[in-house]
ROSE-4610 file (N, C-alpha, C; in Angstrom, 1 decimal, always signed):
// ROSE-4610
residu = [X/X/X/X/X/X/X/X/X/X/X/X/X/X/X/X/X/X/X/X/X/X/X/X/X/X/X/X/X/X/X/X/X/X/X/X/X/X/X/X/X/X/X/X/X/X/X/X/X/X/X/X/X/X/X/X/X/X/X/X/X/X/X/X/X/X/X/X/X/X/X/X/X/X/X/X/X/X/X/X/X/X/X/X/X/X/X/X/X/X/X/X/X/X/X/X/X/X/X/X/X/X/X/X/X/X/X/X/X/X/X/X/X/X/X/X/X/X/X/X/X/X/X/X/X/X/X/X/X/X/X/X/X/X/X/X/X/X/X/X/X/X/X/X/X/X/X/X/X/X/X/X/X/X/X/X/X/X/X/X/X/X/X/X/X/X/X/X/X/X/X/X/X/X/X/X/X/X/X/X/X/X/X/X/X/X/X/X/X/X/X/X/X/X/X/X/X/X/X/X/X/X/X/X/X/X/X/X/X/X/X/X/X/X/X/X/X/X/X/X/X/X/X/X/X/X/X/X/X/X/X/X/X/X/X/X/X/X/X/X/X/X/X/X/X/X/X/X/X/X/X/X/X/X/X/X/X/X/X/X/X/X/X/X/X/X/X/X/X/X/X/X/X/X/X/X/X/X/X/X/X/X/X/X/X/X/X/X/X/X/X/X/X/X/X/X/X/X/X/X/X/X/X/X/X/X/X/X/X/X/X/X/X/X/X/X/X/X/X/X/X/X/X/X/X/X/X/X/X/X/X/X/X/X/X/X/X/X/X/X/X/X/X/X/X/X/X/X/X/X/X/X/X/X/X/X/X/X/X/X/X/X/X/X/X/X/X/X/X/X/X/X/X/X/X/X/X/X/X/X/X/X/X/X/X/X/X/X/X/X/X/X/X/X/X/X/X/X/X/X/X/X/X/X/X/X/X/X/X/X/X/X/X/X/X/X/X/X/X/X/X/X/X/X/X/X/X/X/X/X/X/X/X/X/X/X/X/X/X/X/X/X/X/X/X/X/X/X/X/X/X/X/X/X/X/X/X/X/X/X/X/X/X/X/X/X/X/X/X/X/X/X/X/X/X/X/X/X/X/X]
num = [1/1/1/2/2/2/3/3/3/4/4/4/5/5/5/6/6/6/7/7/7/8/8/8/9/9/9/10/10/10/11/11/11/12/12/12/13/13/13/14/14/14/15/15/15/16/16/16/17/17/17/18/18/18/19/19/19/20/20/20/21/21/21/22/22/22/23/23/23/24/24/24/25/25/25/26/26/26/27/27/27/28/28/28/29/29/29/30/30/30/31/31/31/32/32/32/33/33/33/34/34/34/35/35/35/36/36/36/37/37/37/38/38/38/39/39/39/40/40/40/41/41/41/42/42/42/43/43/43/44/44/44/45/45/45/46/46/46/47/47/47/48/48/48/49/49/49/50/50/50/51/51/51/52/52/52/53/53/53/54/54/54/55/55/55/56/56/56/57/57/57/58/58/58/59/59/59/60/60/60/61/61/61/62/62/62/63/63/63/64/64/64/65/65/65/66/66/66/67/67/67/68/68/68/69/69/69/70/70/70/71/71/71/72/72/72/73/73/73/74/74/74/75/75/75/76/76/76/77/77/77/78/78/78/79/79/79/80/80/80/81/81/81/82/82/82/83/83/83/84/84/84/85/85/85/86/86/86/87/87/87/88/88/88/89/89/89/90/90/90/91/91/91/92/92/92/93/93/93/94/94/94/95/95/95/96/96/96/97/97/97/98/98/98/99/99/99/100/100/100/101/101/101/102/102/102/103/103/103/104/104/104/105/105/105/106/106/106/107/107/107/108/108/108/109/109/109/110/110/110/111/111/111/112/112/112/113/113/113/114/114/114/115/115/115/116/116/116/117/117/117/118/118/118/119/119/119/120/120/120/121/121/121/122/122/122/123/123/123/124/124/124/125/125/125/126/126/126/127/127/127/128/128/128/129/129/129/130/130/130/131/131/131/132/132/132/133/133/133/134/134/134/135/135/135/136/136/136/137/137/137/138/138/138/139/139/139/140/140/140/141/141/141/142/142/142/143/143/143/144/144/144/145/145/145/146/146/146/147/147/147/148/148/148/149/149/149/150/150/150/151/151/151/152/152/152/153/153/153/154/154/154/155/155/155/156/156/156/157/157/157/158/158/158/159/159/159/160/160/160]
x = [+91.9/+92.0/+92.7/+92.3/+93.1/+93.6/+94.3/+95.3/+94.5/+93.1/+92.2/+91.7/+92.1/+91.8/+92.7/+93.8/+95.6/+95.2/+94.7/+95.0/+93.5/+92.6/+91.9/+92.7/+93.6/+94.2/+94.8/+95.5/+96.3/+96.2/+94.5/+94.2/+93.5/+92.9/+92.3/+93.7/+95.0/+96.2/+96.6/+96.0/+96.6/+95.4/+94.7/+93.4/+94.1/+94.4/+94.6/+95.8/+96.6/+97.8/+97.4/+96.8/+96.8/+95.3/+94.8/+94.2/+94.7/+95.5/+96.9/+97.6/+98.3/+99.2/+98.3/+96.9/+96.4/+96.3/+96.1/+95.5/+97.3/+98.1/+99.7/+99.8/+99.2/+99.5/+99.0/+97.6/+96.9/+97.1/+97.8/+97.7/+98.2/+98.5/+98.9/+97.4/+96.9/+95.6/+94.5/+94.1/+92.7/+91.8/+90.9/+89.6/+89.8/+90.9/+91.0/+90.2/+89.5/+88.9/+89.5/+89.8/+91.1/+90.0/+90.0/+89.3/+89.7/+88.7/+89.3/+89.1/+89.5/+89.3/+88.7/+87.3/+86.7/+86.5/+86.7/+86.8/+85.9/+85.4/+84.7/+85.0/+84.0/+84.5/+84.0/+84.3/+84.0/+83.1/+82.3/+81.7/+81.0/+81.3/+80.7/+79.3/+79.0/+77.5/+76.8/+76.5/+76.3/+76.2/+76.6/+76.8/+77.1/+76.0/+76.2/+77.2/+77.6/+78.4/+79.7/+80.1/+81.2/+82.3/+83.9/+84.4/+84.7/+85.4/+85.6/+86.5/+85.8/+86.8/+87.3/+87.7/+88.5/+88.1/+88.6/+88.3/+88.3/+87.2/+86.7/+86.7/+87.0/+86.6/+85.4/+85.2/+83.6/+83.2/+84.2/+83.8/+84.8/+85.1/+85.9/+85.1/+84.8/+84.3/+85.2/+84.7/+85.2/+85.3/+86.1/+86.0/+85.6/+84.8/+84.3/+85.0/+85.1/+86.0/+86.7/+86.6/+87.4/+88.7/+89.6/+90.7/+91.2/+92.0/+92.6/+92.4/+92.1/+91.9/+92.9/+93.0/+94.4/+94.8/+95.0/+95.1/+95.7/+95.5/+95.9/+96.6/+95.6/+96.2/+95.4/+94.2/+93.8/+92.3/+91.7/+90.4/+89.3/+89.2/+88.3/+88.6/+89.1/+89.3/+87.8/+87.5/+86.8/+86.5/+86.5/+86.4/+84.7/+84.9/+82.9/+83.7/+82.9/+83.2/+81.6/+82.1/+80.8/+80.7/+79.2/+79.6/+78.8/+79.2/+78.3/+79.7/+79.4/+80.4/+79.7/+80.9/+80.8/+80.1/+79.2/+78.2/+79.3/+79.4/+80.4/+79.8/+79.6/+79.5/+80.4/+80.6/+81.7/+81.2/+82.3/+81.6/+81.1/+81.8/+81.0/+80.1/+79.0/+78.1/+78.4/+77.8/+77.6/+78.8/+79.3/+80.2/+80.0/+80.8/+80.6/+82.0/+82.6/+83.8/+84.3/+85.1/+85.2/+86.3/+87.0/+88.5/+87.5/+88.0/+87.2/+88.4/+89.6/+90.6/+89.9/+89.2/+88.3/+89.3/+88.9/+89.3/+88.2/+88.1/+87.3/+88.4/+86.9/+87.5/+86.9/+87.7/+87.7/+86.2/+85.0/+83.5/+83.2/+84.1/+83.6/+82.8/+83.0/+82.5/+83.3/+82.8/+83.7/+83.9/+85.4/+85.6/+86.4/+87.1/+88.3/+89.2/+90.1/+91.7/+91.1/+90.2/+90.2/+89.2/+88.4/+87.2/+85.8/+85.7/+84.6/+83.5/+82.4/+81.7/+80.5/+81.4/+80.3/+79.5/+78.8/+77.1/+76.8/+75.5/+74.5/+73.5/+72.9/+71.4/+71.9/+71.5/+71.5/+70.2/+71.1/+70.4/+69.2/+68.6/+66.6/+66.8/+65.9/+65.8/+64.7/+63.7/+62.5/+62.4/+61.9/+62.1/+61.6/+61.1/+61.0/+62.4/+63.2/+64.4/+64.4/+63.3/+63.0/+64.6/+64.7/+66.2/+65.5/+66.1/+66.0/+66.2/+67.2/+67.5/+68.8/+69.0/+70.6/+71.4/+72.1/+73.1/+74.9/+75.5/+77.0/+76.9/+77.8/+78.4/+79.1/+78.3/+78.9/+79.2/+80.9/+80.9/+81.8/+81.1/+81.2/+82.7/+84.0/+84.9/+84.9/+83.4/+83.3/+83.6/+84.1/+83.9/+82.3/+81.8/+80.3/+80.7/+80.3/+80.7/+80.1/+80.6/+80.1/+79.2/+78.2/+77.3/+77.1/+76.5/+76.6/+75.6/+76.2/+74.5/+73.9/+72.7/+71.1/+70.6/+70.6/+69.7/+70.7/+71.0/+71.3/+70.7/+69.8/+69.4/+69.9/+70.0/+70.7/+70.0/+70.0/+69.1/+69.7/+70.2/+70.9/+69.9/+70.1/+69.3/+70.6/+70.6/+71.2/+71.4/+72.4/+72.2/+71.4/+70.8/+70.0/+70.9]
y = [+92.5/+92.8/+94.1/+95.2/+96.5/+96.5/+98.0/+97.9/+98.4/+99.0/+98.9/+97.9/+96.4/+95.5/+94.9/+95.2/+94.9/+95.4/+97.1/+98.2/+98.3/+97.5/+97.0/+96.0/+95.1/+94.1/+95.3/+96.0/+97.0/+97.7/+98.4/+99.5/+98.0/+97.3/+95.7/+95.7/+95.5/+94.9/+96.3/+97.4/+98.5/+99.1/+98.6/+98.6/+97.5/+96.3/+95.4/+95.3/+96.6/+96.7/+97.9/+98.8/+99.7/+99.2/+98.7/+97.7/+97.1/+96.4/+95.3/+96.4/+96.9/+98.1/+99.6/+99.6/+99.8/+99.1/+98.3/+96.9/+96.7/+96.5/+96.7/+98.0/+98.7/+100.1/+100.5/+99.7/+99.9/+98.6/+97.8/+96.7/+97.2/+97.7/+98.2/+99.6/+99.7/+100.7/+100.1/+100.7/+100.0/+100.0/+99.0/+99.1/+98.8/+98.8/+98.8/+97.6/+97.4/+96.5/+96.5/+95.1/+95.1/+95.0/+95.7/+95.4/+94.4/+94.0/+92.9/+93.6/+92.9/+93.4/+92.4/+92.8/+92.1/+92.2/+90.9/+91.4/+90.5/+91.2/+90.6/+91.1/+90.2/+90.5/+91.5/+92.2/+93.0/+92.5/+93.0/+92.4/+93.4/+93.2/+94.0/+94.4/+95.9/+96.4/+95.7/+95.4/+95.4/+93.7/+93.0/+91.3/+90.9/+89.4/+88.8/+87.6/+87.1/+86.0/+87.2/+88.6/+88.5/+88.3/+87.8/+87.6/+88.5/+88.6/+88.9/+90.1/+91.7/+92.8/+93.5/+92.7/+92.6/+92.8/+93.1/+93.4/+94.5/+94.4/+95.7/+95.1/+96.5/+96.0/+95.9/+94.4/+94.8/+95.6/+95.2/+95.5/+95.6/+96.8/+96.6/+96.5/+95.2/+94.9/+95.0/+95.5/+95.4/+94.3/+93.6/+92.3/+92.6/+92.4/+92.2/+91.6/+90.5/+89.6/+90.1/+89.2/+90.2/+90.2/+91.0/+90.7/+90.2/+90.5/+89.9/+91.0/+90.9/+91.3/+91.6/+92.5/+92.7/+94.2/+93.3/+94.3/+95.3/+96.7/+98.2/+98.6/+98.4/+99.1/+100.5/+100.4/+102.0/+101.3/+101.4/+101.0/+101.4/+102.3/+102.5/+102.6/+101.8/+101.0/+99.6/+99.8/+98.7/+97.9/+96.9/+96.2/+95.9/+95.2/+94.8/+93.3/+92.7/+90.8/+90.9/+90.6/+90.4/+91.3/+91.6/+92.2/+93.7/+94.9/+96.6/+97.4/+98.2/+99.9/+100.6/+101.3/+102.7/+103.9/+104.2/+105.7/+106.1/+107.4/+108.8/+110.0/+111.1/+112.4/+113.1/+113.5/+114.7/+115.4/+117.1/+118.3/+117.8/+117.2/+116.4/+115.7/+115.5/+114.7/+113.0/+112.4/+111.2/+110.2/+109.3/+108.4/+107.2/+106.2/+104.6/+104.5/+103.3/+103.2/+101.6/+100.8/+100.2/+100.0/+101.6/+102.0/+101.9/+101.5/+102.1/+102.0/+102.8/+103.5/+105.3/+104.8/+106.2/+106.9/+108.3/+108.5/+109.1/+110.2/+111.1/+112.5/+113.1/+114.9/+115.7/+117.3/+118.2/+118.3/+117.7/+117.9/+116.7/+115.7/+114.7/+113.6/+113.7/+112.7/+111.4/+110.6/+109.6/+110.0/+110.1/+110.5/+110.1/+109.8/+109.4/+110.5/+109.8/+111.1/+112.2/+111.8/+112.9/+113.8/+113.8/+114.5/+114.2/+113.0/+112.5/+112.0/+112.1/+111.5/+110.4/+109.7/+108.0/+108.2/+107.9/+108.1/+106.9/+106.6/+105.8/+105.7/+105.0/+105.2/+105.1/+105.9/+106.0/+104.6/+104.2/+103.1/+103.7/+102.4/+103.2/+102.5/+103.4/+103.3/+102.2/+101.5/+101.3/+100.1/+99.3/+97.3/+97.2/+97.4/+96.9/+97.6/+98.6/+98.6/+99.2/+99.8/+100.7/+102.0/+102.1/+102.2/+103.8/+104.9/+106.6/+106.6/+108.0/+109.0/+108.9/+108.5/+108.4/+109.4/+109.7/+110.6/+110.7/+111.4/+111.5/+110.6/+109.6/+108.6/+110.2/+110.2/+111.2/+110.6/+110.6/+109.7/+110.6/+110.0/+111.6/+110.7/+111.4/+111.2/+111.7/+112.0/+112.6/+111.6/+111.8/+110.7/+110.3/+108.9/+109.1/+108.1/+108.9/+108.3/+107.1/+106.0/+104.6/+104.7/+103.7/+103.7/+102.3/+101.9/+100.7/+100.0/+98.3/+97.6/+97.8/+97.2/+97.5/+96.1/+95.3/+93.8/+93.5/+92.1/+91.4/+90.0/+89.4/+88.1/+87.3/+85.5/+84.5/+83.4/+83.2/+82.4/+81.0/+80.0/+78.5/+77.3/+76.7/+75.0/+74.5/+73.5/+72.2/+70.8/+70.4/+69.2/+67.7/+67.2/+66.1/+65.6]
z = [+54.3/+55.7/+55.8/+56.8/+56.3/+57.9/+57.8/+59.0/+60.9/+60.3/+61.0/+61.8/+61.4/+62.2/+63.3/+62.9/+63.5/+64.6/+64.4/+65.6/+66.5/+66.0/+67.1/+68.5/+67.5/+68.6/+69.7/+68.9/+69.6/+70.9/+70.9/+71.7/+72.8/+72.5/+73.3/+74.1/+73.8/+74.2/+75.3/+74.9/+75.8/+76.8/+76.4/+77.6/+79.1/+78.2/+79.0/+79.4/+79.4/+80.3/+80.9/+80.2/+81.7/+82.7/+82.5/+83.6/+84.4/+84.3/+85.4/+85.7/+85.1/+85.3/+86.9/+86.6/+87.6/+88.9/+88.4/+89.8/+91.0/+89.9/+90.4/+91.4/+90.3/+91.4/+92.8/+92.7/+94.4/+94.8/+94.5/+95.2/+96.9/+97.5/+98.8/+99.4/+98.4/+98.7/+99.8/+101.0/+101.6/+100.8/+100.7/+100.0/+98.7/+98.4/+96.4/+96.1/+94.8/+94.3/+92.8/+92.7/+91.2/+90.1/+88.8/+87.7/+86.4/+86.3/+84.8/+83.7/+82.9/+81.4/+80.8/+80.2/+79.0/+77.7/+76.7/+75.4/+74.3/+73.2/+72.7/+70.8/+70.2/+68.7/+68.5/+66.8/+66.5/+65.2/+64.8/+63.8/+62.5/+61.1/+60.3/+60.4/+60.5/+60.8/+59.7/+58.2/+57.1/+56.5/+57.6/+56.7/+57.9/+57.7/+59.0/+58.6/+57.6/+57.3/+57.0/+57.4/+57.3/+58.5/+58.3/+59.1/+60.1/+61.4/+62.6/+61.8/+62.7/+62.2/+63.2/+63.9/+65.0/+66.4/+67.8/+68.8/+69.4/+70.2/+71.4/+72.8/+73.6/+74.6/+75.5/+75.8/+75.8/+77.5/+78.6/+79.7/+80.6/+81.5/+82.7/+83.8/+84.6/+85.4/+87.3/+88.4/+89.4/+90.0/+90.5/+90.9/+92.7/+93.7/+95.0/+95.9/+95.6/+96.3/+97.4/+99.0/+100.2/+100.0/+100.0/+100.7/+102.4/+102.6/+103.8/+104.5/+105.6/+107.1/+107.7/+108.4/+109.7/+110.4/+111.6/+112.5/+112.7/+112.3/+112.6/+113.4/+115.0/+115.9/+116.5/+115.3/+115.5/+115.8/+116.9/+117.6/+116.4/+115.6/+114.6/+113.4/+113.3/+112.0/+111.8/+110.6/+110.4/+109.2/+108.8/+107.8/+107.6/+106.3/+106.1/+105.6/+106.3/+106.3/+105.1/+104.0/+102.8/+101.9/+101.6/+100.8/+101.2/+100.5/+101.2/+101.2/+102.1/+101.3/+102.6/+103.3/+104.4/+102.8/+103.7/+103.0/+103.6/+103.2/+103.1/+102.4/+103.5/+103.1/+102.8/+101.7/+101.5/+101.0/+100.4/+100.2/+99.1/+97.9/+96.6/+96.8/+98.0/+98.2/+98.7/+98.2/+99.0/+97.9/+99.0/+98.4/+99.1/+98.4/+98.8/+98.8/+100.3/+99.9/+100.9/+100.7/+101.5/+102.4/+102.5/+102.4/+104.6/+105.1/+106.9/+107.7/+107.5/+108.0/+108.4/+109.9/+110.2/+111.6/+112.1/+113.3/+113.7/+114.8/+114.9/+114.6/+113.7/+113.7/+115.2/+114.9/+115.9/+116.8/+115.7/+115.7/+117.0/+116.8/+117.8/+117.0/+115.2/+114.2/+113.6/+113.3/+112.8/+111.4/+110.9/+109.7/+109.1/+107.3/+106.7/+107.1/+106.5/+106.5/+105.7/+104.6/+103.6/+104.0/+105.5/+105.9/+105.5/+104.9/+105.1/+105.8/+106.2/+107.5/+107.3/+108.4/+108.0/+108.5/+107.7/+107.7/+108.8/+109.3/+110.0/+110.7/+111.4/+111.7/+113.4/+114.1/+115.4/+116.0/+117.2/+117.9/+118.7/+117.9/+119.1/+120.0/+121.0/+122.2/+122.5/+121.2/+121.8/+121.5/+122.2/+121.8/+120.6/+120.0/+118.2/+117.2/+117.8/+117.3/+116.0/+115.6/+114.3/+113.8/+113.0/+112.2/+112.1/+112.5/+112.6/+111.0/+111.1/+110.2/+110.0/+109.0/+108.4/+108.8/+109.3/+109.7/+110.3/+110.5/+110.5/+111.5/+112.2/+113.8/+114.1/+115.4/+116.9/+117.9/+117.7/+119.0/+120.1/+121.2/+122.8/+123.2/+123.2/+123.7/+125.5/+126.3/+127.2/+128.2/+129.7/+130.8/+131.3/+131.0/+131.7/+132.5/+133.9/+135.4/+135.4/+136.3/+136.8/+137.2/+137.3/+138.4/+138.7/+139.9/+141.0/+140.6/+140.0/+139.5/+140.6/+140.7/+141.6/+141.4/+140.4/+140.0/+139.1/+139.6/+138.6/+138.5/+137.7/+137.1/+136.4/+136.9/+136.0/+136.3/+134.4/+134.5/+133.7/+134.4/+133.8/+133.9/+133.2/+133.0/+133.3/+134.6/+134.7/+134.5/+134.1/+133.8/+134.7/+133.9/+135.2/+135.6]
């Protein structure tokens, strides 16, 4: 057994502290998703009956799972109850994120702190409700005046 196998345990053991050691760190982050550490043997390329030559790591997986919910304070804030990701345009192109601590910018857009813009499909007008063109949320901080209903219809079933 040479010392090559020890220091497999080794870098496995320091994978899997700065993994936790990450997950610690954002634990206060929006959106953070904690990653695991997976590990598997190592095995001689050359002979299948020889023994175990030590460990690798086989996988850092993201774990999904929601966290907890709660109230801001800031009207555009938003969470995703399941599972999916806010699109996000930035100048590096397109991103996924499930950080939806949004405001609007100077533009009148829904955006992160860091200037990014959430993407979405503008509401059709037409009764079958067909989904547009992916594009930036514009939302009009303008006053649009009241106007006086004209008809209103209600329609109840009573009990016999």
């Amino acid at each position: 057994m040479s010392l090559s196998t020890e220091l497999t345990g080794v870098q496995a053991a320091q994978t899997y502290i700065d993994t936790v050691g990450n997950n610690i760190a954002n634990v206060d982050t929006t959106g953070f998703k904690l990653t695991n550490a997976g590990f598997a043997d190592l095995y001689a390329a050359n002979t299948l009956d020889a023994p175990g030559q030590g460990v690798l790591t086989g996988s850092l997986a993201q774990s999904y799972t929601e966290g907890a919910l709660s109230q801001t304070g800031n009207p555009l804030d938003l969470a995703i109850d399941g599972s999916g990701f806010f699109q996000l345009e930035t100048g590096s192109g397109t991103v996924y994120s499930r950080d939806g601590s949004f405001q609007i910018n100077n533009q009148g857009y829904l955006s992160t702190s860091g200037g990014g813009l959430v993407m979405g499909f503008a509401a059709s007008a037409s009764a079958s409700g067909g989904a547009g063109v992916l594009a930036p949320i514009q939302i009009s901080t303008a006053s649009i005046p009241g106007s006086a209903t004209s008809k209103l219809t209600l329609d109840v079933n009573l009990p016999s």
